[in-house]
C-alpha positions in Angstrom: 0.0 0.0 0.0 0.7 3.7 -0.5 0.5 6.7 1.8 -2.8 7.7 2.4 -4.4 11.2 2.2 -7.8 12.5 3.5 -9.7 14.6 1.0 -12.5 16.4 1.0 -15.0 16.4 -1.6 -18.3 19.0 -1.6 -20.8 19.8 -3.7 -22.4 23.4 -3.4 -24.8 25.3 -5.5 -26.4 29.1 -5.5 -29.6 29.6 -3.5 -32.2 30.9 -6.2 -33.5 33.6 -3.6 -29.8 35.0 -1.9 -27.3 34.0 -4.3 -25.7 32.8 -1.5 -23.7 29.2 -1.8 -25.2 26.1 0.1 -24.9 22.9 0.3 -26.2 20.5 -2.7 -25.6 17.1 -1.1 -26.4 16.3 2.1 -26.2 13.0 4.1 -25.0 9.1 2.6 -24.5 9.6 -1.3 -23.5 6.6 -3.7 -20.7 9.1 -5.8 -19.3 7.9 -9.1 -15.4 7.8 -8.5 -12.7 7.3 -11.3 -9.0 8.1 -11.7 -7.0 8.8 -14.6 -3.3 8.3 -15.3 -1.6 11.4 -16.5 2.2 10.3 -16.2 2.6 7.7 -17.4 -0.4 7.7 -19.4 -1.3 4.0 -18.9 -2.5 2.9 -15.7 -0.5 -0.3 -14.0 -2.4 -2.7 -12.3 -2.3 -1.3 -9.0 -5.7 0.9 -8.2 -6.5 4.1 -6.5 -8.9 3.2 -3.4 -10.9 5.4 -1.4 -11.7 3.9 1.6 -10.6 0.9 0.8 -13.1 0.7 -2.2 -10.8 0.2 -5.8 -12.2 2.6 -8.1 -12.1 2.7 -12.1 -8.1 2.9 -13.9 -8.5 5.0 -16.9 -6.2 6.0 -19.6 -5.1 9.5 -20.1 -7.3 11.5 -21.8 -10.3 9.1 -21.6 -12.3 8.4 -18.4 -14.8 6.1 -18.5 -14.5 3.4 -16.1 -16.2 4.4 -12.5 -17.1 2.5 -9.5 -20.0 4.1 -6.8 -18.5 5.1 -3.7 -20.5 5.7 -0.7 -19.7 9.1 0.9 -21.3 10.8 3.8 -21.6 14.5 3.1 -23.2 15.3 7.0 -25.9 17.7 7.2 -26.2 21.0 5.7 -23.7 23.4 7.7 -20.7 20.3 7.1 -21.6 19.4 3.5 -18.4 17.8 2.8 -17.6 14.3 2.3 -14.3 13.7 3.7 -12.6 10.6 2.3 -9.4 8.7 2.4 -7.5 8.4 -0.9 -4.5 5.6 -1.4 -2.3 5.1 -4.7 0.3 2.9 -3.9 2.2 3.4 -6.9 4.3 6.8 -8.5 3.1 9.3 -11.0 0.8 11.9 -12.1 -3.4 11.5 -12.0 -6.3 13.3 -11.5 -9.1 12.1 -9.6 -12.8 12.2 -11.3 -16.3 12.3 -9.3 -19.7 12.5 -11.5 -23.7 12.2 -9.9 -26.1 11.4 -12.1 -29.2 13.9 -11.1 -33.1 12.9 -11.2 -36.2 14.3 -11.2 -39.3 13.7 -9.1 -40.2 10.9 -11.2 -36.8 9.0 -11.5 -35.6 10.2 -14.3 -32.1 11.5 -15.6 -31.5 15.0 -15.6 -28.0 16.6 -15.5 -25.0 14.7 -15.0 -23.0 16.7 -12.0 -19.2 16.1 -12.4 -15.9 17.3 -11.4 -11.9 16.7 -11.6 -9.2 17.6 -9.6 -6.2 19.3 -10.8 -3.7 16.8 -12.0 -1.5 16.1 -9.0 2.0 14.0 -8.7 2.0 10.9 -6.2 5.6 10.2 -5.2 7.5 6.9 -4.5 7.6 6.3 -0.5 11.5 5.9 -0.9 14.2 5.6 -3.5 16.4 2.1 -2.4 19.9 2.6 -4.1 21.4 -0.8 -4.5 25.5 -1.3 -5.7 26.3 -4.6 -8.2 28.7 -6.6 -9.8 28.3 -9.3 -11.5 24.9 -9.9 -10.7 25.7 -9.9 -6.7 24.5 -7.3 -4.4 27.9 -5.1 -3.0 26.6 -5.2 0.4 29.3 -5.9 2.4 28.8 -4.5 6.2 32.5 -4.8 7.5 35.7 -5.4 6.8 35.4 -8.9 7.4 32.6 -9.9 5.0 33.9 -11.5 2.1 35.4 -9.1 -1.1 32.6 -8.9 -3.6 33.8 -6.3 -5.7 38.0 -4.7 -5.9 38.6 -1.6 -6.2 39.1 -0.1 -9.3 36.6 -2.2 -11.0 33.7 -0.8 -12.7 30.0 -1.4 -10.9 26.9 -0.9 -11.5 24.6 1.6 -9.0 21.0 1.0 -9.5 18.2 3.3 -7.7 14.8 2.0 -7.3 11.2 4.1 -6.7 9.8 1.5 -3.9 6.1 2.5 -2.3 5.6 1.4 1.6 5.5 -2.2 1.3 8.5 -2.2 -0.4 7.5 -3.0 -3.9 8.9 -1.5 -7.1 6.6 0.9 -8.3 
């Protein structure tokens, strides 16, 4: 797993009569949720979750694929859904939320969506690994068996790892 982050999401409109901005979703709502892979532009097979819910991988530059969340916006002075994001891998995505609205009688209206700004994920560490040969120069002390003499080319190899330790 990645590092977690707690979001907010809210959904506000304009009161006819004021002007003034309230709240547009109140209480438990079932929230279409996708992500999209910026950089790289293909997704790998690792999902974003929101509360431990996988939701849909897309491509850059085409979202499609959602999954319904269940978010609790609270009443109408909180109206914010607050909601923890993990993406155990590295790169750049965006995060996509859409609603599909109803009328009195059930049926569709306006499709309510939004994106966040494309944001950058980072690798929980970098892991920098020395080898020759094939074998790992990881000697401790001066005791350990020579692996590699001096004056001998090597090769230094630096890997993105997220927090379980897994190449990402």
């Amino acid at each position: 797993e990645g590092a977690s982050n707690t979001i907010g999401l809210q959904a506000i409109k304009t009161n006819d009569n004021t002007g003034a901005c309230e709240a547009f979703l109140t209480s438990s709502q079932n929230i279409e949720m996708a992500y999209e892979c910026v950089s790289p532009a293909t997704c790998k097979s690792v999902p974003v979750k929101i509360d431990t819910m996988a939701i849909g991988d897309n491509s850059s530059g085409t979202v499609v694929d959602y999954n319904n969340i269940s978010m609790d916006f609270g009443n109408a002075s909180q109206n914010k859904a607050e909601i923890t994001v993990n993406y155990p891998d590295a790169g750049q995505i965006r995060l996509h939320a859409q609603l599909q609205l109803q009328d009195e009688s059930g049926t569709d209206t306006t499709l309510m969506a939004g994106s966040s700004n494309a944001f950058w994920v980072r690798p929980d560490e970098l892991v920098v690994t020395a080898r020759s040969g094939g074998t790992d120069i990881n000697n401790a002390t001066s005791s350990d068996t020579i692996i590699h003499k001096v004056d001998e080319f090597f090769d230094l190899i630096v890997s993105a790892v997220n927090t379980s330790g897994n190449v990402t």
